[in-house]
N, C-alpha and C positions, 0 to 999 in steps of 0.2 A: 251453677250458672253456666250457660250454653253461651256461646259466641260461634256465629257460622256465617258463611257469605251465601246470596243466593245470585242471579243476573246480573243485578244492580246493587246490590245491599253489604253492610253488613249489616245482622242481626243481633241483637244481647236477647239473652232469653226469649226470640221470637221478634224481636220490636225492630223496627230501623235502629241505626248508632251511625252519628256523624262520629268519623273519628278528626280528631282535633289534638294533635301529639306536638309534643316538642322532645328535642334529643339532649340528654345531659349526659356525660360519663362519670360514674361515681369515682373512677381511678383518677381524676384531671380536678377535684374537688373535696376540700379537707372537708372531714367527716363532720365534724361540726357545723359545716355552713349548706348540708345539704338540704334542713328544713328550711331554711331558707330561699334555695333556689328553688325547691319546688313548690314552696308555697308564693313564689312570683312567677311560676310556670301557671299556675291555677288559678291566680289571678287574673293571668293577662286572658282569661276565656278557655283555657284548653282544658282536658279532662283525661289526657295521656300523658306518658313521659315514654320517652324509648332509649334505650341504653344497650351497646354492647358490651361484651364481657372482653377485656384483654386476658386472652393465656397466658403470656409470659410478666402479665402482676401477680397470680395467683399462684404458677410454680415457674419461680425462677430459674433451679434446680432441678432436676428431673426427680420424680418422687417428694419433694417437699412443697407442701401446700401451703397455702398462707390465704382465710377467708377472714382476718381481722384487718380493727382499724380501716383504714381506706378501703379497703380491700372487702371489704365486710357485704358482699352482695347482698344478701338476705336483709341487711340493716337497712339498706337503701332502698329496696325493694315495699319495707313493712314501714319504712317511712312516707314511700306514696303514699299505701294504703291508708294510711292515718289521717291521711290530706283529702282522700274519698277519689286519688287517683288510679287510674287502669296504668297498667303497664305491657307495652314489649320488649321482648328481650334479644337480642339478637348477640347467638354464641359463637358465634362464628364455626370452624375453628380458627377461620383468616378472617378478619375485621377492616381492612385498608386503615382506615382512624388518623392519617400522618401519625402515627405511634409506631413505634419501632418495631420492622419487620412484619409490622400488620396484625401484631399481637403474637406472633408464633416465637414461643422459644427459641434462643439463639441456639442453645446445645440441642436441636435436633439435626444441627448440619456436622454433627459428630454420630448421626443412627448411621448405621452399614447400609448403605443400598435404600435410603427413603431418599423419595421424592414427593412434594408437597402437592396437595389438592389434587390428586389423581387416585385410581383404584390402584394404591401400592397397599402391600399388606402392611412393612415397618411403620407408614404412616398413621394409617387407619389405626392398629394398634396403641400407638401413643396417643392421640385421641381421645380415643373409648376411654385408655385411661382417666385420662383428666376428664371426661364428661362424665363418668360413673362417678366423682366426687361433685362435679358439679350441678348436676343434675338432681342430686339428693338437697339441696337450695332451692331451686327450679320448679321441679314439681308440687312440692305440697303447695307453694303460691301460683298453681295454674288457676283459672277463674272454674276448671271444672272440677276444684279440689274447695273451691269457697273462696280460692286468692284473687287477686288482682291484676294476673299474667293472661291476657288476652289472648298472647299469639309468640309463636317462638319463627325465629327467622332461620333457614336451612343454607348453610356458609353464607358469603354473601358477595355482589357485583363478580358471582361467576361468569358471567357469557360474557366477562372483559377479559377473562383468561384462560380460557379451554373450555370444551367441550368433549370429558369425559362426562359421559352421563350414568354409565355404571356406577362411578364415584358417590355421584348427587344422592341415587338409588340406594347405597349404600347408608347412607350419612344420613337418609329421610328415614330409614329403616332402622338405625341406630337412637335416632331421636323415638322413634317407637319406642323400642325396645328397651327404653331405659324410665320412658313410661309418660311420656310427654302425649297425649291426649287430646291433646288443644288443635288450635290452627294452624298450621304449619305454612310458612309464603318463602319467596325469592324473593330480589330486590338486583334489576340489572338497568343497567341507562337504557332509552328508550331506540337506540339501534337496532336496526329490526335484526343484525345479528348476532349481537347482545343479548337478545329476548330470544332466541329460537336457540343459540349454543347452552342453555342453560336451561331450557323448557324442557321439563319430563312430566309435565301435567301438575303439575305443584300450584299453587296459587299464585299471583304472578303481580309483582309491583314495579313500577318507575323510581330511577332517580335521575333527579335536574333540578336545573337551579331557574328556568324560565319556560314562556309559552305552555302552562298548563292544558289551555284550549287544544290546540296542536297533536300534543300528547297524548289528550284524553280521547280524542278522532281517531287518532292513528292505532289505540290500544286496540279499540274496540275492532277496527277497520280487520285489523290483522287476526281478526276470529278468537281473540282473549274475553272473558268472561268475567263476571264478578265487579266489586265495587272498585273503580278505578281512582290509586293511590299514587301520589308520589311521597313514598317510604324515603328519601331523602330529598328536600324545597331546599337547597339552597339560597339560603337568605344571605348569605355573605361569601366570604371565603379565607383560607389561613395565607401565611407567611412563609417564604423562603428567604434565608438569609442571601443580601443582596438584591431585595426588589425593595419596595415601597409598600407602605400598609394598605391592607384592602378595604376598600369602602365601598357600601353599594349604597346608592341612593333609598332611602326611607320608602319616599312614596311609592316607588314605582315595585318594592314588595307590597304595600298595602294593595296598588290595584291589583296585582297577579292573586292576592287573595280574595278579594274581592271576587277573583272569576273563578277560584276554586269554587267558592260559597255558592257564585250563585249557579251556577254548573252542576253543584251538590259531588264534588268531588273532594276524594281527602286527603290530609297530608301532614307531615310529618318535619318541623324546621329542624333541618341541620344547617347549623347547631344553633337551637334556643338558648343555652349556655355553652360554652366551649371549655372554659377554664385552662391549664395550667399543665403544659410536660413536665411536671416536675424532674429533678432527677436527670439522666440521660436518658429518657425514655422518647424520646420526640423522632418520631420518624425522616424518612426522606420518598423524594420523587425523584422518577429522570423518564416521562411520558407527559408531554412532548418537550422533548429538549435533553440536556445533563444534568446529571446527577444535581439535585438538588435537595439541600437538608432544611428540616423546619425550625422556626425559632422555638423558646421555650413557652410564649405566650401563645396560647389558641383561641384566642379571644374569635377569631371567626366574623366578627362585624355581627355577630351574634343580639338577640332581641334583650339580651342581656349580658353585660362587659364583661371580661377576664376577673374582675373584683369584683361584678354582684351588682353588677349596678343596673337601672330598667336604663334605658337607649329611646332616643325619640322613635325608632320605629317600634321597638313595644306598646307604646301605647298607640301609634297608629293604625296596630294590627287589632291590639284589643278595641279599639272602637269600632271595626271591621268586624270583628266575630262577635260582639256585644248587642248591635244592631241586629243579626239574626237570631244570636241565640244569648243574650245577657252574657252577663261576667259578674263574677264577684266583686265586692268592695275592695278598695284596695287598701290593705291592713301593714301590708310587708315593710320594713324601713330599710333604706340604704344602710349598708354599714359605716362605720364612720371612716375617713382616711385621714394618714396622718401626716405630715411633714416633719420629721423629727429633725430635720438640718444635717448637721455637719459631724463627723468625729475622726477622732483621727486616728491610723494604723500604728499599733505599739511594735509588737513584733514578725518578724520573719525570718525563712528558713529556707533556701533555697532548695529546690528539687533534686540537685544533684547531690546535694547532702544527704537525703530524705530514703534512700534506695532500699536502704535493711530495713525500714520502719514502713513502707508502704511496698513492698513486693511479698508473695505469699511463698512466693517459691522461683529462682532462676533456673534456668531451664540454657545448658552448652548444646549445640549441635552444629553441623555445616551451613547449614542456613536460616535464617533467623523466621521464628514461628509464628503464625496468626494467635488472634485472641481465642478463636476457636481449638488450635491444636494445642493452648494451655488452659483452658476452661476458665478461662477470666474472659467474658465477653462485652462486658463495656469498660469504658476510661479510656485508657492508655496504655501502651504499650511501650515500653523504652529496651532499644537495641543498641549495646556496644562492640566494638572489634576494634583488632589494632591493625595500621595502615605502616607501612616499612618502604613504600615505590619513593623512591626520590621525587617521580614527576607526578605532575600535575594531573587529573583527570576528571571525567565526567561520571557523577554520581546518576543512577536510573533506578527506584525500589523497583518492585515490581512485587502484586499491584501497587498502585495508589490510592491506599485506603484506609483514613479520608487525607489525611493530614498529617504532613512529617517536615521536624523542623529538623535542622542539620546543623551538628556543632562540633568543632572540630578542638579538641584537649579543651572542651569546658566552654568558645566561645560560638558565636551564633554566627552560621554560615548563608544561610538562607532556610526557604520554606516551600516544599509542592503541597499541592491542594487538588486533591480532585476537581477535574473539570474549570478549577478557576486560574491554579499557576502550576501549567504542567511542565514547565520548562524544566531539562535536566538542570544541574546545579555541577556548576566549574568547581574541583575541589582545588586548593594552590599547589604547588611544588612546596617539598621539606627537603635540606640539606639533606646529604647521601649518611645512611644509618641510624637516622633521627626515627624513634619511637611514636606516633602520634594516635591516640583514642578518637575514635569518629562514633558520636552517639546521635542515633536519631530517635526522635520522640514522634510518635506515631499515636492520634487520637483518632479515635471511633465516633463519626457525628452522626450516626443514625442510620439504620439498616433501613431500606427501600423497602416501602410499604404499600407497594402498586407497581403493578406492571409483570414482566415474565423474569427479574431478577429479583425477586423475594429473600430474603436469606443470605444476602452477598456476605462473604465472609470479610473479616476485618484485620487488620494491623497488616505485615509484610509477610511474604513465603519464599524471596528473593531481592537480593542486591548486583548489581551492578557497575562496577568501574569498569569505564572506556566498553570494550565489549566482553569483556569475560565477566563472569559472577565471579563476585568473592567470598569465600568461605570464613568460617569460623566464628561464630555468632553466639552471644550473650542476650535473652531475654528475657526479659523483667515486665512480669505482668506489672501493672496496677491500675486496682479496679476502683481505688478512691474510695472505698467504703468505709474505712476507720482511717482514722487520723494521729490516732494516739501513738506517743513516743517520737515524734518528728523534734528533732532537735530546735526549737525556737532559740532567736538570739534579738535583739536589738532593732529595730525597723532600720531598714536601707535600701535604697532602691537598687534596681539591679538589668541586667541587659538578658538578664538569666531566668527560665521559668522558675517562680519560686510561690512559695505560702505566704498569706499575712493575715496577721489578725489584730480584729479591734474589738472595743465595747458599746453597745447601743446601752445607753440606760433611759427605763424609761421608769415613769414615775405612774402610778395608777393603772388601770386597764389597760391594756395594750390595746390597741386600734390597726386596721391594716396603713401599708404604708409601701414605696414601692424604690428600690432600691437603681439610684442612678449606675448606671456603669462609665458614663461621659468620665474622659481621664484612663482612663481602662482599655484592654487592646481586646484579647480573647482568654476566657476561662470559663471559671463555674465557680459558684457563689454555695456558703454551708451554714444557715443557719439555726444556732443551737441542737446542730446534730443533723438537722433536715437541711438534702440536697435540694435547694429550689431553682437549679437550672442552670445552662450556660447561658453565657452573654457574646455576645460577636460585634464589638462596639466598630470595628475598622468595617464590617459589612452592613448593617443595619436589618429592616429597620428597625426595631426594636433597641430601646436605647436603656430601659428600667426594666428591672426584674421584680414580679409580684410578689409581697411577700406578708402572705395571711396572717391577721392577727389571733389564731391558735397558736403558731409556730411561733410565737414570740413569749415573754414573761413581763411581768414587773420586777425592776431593778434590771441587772445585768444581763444582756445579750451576746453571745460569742458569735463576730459575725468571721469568719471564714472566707479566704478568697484564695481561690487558685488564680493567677496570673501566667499565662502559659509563654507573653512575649517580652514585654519589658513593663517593667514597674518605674514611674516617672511620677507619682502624687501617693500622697501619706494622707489623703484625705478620701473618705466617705461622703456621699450627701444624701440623703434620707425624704424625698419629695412623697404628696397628697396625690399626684397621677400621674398616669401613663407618658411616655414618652414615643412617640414614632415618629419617623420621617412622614409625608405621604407621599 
């Protein structure tokens, strides 16, 4: 099978091909429910899926790989095909995605001398790497191997961040060379220098979210060639904790489709489904504005919900591309949701008890360490030291990154927050030779997945009282990943970050179902083993956490709460939908 562009066109073995894509991330959706989603992606009219690859799902670790379960690209891939879908791929090796760090591993801000998306050699290097496994995926399902991979995308929304073009050259050379055959495109917003810092003659696409008309003038106007694409139509948009949920009005995506069609222009929704950060993978912004981190939900105002659901603008778009070009019957059913009510927390275990049973290894030196210089790169990081000054002072970490609450011999002193409570913190005065423990607990909310600080490193590399730094530091990773051996005792609330756990029982099939966090301040939620995300109940919007019915059983559920501020209810509530502000 041939797939080529000519003036106007794309071609499938010679013929025109409207391309008619929607985007889903197989990392952002249990593996189970992916026939699912894309048998309501081919329903609603379209005959693509496009997906990128996150690196840092695949090898969290440097040299350890991981291509199952969610994780399973090929699986997801050989499931379009089943469906009689075409796919794009796009590997970045930098994806934006609000996914953490943009996909790129956190331990590569421990390589000697790399710097990211330029013609560095350490970079390039680790790469290659991971695309020499990846790629062995890749190719045999290109459409010129008999698959169903149309087109591979070469990094991506480069002309938002440099203009090395050696690099690009590089990277399009490497996709050669490892055997990718196919069509190779860009994909930059339509800035004319956007488009020209990233133009090295590649094939050349838009992303926007409106005025396709506009776009498609302006592409052509600027002497680009070929079938004019917007490779991401935002149809919606995500969340940052502390705004309001996104809603775009229905119709007024059905007309911008509408003038795609009749324009004969193609495109691609991001995001037809968005799904779910599970985990602490959920990225951050701070362009334009501060640092900003995303919720766990990506639901996106997507043509289909965070839980799977079709949206009134799905079907306003399918009657939209149905009238040109038909659409399937619609065969797909919602999944069911469930309200399971109420239950209550039996035990808990307070954090500061927890320290032998969740740190892999502490780490003494003068000054207290990033998550990066103890290779524990997401959770938490907890820092203790002893304090001996009679007087009073002003605490300063430095950085602030993201989040450190301050507790002075076990009690809670205050909280900075990046960008939202930077105020230093008044520590009190202690009688003259009084011994006092100052622990700050330091959370990692998401490495910046956009812009020129990709890769920000996380937890503390300095302290400050009044103006001198102070030395002598105790750090305790914890990266949250097991749980086992945490001394559980008796449920009680507490002013103290601590653990609780209860039982969901359920009776029959599990069903999805979405977990309130209302009553709740800020943590992360663990059920039956799967991290399904933080919550930020005092920032919003998002107020329930999704929680699929794979990840669940009949009979007993272990559900798990990290509570990082105060625990004030013994109760759970188990609601059939979503929660947001607007």
């Amino acid at each position: 099978m041939t797939f080529t562009v000519n003036e106007k066109d794309y071609l499938l073995d010679g013929k025109p091909f409207h391309l008619l894509s929607g985007a889903m991330h197989y990392f952002r959706i249990p593996r189970e429910y992916w026939y699912d989603r894309l048998l309501k992606l081919k329903e609603c009219g379209l005959n693509t899926v496009e997906t990128y690859v996150a690196w840092n799902f695949h090898e969290k670790r440097e040299g350890e790989f991981c291509f199952t379960g969610m994780a399973d690209l090929g699986a997801f891939l050989d499931t379009a095909a089943e469906l009689g879908l075409y796919a794009i791929v796009r590997p970045g090796p930098f994806i934006c995605a609000e996914w953490e760090a943009g996909g790129l591993p956190a331990w590569l801000l421990n390589v000697p001398g790399l710097r990211i998306r330029r013609d560095n050699a350490p970079f390039l290097e680790k790469v290659e790497h991971f695309f020499a496994k990846l790629f062995e995926i890749i190719v045999p399902r290109l459409c010129t191997k008999g698959g169903n991979i149309l087109m591979l995308q070469v990094e991506n929304e480069y002309g938002s961040f440099g203009n090395d073009k050696v690099y690009l050259k590089k990277m399009e050379e490497l996709f050669r060379r490892l055997g990718a055959d196919c069509l190779l495109f860009r994909a930059d917003g339509p800035n004319p220098d956007m488009m020209a810092y990233a133009d090295t003659g590649i094939f050349a696409t838009n992303t926007f979210g409106s005025q396709p008309a506009k776009w498609q003038e302006n592409y052509y106007a600027a002497g680009y060639r070929g079938p004019f694409t917007c490779m991401e139509y935002w149809c919606g948009w995500f969340d940052h904790w502390y705004e309001n949920h996104h809603a775009r009005d229905p119709k007024n995506v059905e007309e911008e489709i509408r003038t795609f069609l009749d324009r004969s222009a193609h495109f691609n929704f991001y995001m037809f489904h968005g799904g779910t950060n599970f985990g602490f993978m959920s990225g951050a912004n701070e362009l334009p504005g501060p640092y900003a981190p995303t919720t766990t939900a990506y639901d996106y105002d997507g043509l289909v919900s965070e839980a799977g659901d079709r949206t009134e603008k799905y079907y306003l778009v399918r009657n939209a591309i149905a009238e040109k070009y038909g659409a399937p019957a619609l065969t797909a059913k919602e999944t069911e949701k469930k309200a399971y009510g109420e239950i209550k927390l039996t035990s808990t275990a307070e954090l500061f008890d927890c320290i032998d049973a969740l740190c892999p290894k502490k780490f003494h030196a003068p000054d207290p360490l990033t998550m990066e210089a103890t290779e524990t790169y997401y959770g938490y990081s907890l820092y203790e030291t002893n304090l001996t000054s009679p007087h009073g002072t002003v605490l300063t970490p430095e950085p602030l990154a993201d989040r450190v609450q301050v507790f002075l011999d076990g009690e809670p002193v205050g909280v900075m927050e990046r960008e939202q409570k930077v105020s230093p913190i008044e520590l009190p005065a202690a009688p003259g030779g009084t011994v006092r423990k100052l622990t700050l607990l330091c959370e990692n909310m998401g490495r910046i997945n956009y812009g020129p600080h990709i890769l920000d490193r996380k937890g503390l590399s300095a302290v400050r009282l009044g103006n001198a730094y102070h030395f002598g530091w105790e750090t305790c990773p914890l990266p949250m990943e097991s749980f086992e051996g945490i001394p559980f005792g008796d449920f009680h609330t507490t002013v103290r970050p601590a653990f609780h756990k209860g039982t969901l029982q359920i009776q029959g099939t599990p069903c999805d179902t979405f977990l309130s966090a209302r009553g709740l301040h800020k943590g992360f939620v663990v059920v039956n083993g799967v991290n399904i995300g933080r919550y930020y109940t005092d920032a919003g919007p998002q107020y329930a956490l999704y929680i699929p019915a794979p990840f669940l059983q009949e009979g007993d559920n272990e559900i798990l709460i990290f509570e990082s501020e105060a625990t004030e209810t013994d109760t759970l509530t188990f609601r059939n939908t979503p929660d947001y502000n607007k």
